[in-house]
C-alpha distance (Angstrom), angle and dihedral (degrees) to the residues before:
residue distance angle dihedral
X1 . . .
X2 3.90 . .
X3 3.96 122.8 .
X4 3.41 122.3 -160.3
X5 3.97 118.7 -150.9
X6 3.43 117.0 -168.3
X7 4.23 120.5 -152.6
X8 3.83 116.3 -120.3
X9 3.86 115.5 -59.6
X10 3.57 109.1 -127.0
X11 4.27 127.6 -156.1
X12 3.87 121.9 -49.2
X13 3.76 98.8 -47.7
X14 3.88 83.4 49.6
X15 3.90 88.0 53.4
X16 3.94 94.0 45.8
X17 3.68 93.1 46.9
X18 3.94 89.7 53.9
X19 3.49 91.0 47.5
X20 3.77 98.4 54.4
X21 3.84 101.7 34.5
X22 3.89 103.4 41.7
X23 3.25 106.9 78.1
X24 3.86 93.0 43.8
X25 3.84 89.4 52.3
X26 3.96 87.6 46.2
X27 4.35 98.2 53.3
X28 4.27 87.3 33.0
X29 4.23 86.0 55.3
X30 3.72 100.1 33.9
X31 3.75 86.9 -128.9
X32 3.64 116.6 -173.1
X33 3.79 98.6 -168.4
X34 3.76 131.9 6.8
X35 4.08 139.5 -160.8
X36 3.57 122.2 -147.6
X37 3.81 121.0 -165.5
X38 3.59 108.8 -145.4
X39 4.14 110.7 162.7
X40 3.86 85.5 113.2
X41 3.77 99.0 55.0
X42 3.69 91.3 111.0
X43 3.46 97.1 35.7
X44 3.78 87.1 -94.5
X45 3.81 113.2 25.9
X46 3.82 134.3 -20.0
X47 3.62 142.6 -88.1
X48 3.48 125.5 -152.0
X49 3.72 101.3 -104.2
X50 3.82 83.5 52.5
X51 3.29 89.2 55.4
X52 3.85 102.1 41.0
X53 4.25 80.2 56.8
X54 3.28 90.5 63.6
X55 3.64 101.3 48.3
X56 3.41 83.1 43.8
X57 3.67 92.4 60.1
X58 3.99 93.3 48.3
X59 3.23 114.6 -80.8
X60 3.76 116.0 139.0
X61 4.07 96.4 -163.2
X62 3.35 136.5 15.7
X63 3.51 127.9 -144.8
X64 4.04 130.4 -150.9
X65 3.17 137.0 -168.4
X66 4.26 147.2 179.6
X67 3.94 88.9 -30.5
X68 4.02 84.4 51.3
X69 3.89 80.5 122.7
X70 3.45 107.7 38.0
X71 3.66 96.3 106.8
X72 3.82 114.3 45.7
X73 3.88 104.8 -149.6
X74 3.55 86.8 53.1
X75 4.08 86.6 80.0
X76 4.25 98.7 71.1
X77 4.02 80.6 50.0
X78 3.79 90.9 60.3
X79 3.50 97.2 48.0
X80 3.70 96.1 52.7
X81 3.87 98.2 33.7
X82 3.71 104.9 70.4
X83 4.18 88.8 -177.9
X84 3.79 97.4 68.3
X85 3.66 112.3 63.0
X86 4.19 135.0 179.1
X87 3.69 114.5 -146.1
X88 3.59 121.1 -63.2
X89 3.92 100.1 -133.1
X90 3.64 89.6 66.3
X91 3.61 121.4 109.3
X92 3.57 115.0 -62.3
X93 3.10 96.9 -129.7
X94 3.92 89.6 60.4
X95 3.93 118.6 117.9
X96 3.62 119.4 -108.5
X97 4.56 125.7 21.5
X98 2.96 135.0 -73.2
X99 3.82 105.8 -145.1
X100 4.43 128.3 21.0
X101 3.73 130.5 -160.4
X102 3.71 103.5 -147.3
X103 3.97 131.7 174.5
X104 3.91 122.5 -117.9
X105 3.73 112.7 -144.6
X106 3.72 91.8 -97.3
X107 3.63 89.3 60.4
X108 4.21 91.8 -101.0
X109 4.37 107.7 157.3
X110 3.43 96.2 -136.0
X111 4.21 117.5 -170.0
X112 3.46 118.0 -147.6
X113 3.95 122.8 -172.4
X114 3.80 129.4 170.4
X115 4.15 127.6 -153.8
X116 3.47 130.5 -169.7
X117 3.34 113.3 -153.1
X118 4.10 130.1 -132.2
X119 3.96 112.0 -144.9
X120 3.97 107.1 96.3
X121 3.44 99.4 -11.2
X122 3.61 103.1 104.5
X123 3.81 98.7 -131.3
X124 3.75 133.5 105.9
X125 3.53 106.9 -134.0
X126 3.78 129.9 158.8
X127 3.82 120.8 -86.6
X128 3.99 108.5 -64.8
X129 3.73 96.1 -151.8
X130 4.52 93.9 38.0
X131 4.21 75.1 53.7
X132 3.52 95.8 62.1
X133 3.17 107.7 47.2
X134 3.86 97.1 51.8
X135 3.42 90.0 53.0
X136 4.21 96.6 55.5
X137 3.91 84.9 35.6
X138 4.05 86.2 56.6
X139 3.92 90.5 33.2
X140 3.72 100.2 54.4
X141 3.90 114.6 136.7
X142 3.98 99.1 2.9
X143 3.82 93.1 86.6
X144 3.64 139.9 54.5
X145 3.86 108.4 -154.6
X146 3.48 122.5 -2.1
X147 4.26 136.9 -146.0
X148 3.82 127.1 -156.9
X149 4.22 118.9 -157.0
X150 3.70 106.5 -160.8
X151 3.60 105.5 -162.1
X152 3.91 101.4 -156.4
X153 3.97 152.7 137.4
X154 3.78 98.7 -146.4
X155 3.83 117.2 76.4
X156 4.03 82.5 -162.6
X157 3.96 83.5 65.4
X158 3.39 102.5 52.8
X159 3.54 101.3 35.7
X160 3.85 85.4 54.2
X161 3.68 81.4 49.6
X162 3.66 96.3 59.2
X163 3.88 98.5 46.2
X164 4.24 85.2 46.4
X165 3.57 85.8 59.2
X166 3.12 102.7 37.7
X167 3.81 119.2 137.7
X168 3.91 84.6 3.8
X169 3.77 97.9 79.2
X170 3.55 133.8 30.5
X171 3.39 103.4 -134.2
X172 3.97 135.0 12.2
X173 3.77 116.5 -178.7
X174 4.24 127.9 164.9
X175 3.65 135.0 -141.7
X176 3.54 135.8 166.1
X177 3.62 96.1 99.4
X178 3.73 105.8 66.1
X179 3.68 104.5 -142.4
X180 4.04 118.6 105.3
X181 3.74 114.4 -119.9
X182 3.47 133.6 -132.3
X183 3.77 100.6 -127.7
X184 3.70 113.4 75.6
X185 3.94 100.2 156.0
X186 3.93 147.5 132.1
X187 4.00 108.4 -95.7
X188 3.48 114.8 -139.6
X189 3.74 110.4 -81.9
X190 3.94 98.2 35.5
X191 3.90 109.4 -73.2
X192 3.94 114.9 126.1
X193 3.56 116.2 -131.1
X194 4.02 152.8 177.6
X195 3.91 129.1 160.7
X196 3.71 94.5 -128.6
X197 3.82 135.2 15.2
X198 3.62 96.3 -166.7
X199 3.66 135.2 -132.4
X200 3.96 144.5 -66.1
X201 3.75 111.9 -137.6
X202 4.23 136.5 67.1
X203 3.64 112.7 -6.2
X204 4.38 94.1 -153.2
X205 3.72 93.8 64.4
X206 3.62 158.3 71.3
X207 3.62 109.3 -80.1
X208 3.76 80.4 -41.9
X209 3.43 103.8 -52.5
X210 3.95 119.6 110.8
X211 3.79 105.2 -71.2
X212 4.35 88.3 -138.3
X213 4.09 88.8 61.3
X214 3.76 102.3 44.3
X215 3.96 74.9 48.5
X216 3.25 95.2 56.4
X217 4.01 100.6 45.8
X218 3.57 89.2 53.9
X219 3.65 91.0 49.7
X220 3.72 90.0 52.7
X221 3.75 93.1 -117.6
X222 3.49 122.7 141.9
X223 3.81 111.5 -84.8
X224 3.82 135.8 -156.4
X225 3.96 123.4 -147.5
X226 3.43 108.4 -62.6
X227 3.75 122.5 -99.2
X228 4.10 130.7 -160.4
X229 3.88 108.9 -116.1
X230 3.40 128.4 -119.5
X231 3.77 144.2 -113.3
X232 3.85 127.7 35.6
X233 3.76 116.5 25.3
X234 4.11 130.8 -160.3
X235 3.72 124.0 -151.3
X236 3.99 98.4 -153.6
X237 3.93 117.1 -173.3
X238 3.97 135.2 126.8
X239 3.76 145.4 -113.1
X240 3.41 120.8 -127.2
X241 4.16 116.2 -166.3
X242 3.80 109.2 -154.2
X243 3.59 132.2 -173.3
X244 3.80 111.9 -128.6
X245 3.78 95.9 -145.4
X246 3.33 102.1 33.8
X247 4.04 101.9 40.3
X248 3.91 82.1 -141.5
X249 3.49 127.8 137.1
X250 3.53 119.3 -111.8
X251 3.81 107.3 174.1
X252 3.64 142.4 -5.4
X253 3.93 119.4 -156.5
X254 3.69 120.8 179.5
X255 3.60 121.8 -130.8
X256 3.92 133.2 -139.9
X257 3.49 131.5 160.8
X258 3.83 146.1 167.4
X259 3.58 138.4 -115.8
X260 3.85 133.2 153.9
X261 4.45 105.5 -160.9
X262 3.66 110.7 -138.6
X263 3.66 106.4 -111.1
């Protein structure tokens, strides 16, 4: 079975670049099921018709994030939609899930779960790691292989993430910061994992924003609202190769491709 994660979709050229690439990426890979980050649709968070697009464009889940809540009407959307989910160590009380089983075609239960994590990123959710575990505790037997998105700033976090799950998961992958990593591997005992997947969105900027503003805020300048850049865009993601019977990891192939939107 191969699962495609795709890295966090970012503005309009984001969105167009999702929409034209996706389902090339899907037939070329063979996936069988694919994850879409989309928290940064709207810059910061998602509305529904930004979410519908990418659906629309193949993605079987979507992912969230800490701008989950950015954009209000978004909420009725997650409690209807049970294939995009926020992170499940939020608040309980928090509107949508945190984690899905959903069938492949071939009839495959695959588990999906999503963490945020808690060093620098100015929210108080619940334990990350106490998280997981209640979920595969409560999980046990409905699902065949199982994937973990930790949503985090720390590359200590996640990495601890991937050796905590270890053998227990299939797959455990980050995002959140929007630049690719450079260590797609098999862990130890069979779980697939890099730090960071990337991003989907401008490939001349910061994190997709206009490289002269993010300049500028870090200079101290005076800033206007942020804007996504323009010109060539990258849909960055990864491949994970699992073995049906085994829930083991077999391979894990980055994935980077090229787009420029019309204007």
């Amino acid at each position: 079975m191969k699962i495609l994660a795709i890295g966090d979709v970012v503005s309009n050229p984001g969105l167009k670049t999702v929409s034209h690439l996706l389902r090339c990426v899907k037939k070329e890979t063979g996936a069988a099921f694919t994850i879409v980050n989309g928290e940064n649709a709207s810059g910061v968070g998602i509305t529904p018709k930004q979410a519908d697009s990418i659906f629309a464009a193949g993605a079987d889940l979507i992912t969230l994030g800490n701008h989950s809540y950015r954009k209000q009407n978004i909420v009725p959307y997650l409690e209807d939609n049970r294939y995009i989910i926020r992170p499940a160590n939020l608040a309980p009380q928090s509107p949508g899930e945190g984690f899905g089983i959903y069938e492949t075609s071939a009839g495959w239960r695959v588990l999906v779960f999503e963490l945020i994590g808690r060093c620098d990123m100015q929210y108080g959710p619940d334990n990350p790691f106490l998280r997981a575990d209640r979920i595969l505790r409560e999980q046990e037997g409905r699902y065949d292989v199982a994937l973990c998105e930790m949503h985090a700033s720390a590359t200590s976090e996640k990495l601890a993430m991937g050796y905590y799950l270890d053998g227990r998961v299939s797959a455990v992958y980050g995002t959140h910061t929007h630049v690719p990593t450079a260590d797609a591997r098999v862990n130890p005992k069979g779980t697939g994992y890099i730090t960071d997947i990337g991003m989907t969105g401008p490939k001349w900027s910061v994190l997709g924003v206009r490289a002269e503003q993010s300049i500028a805020m870090f200079r101290g300048d005076l800033t206007s609202r942020f804007e996504p850049a323009e010109g060539v865009c990258v849909m960055q993601g990864v491949l994970f190769d699992i073995d049906e019977n085994t829930g083991r990891c077999r391979s894990v192939e980055r994935i980077e491709k090229e787009h420029t939107p019309e204007a």
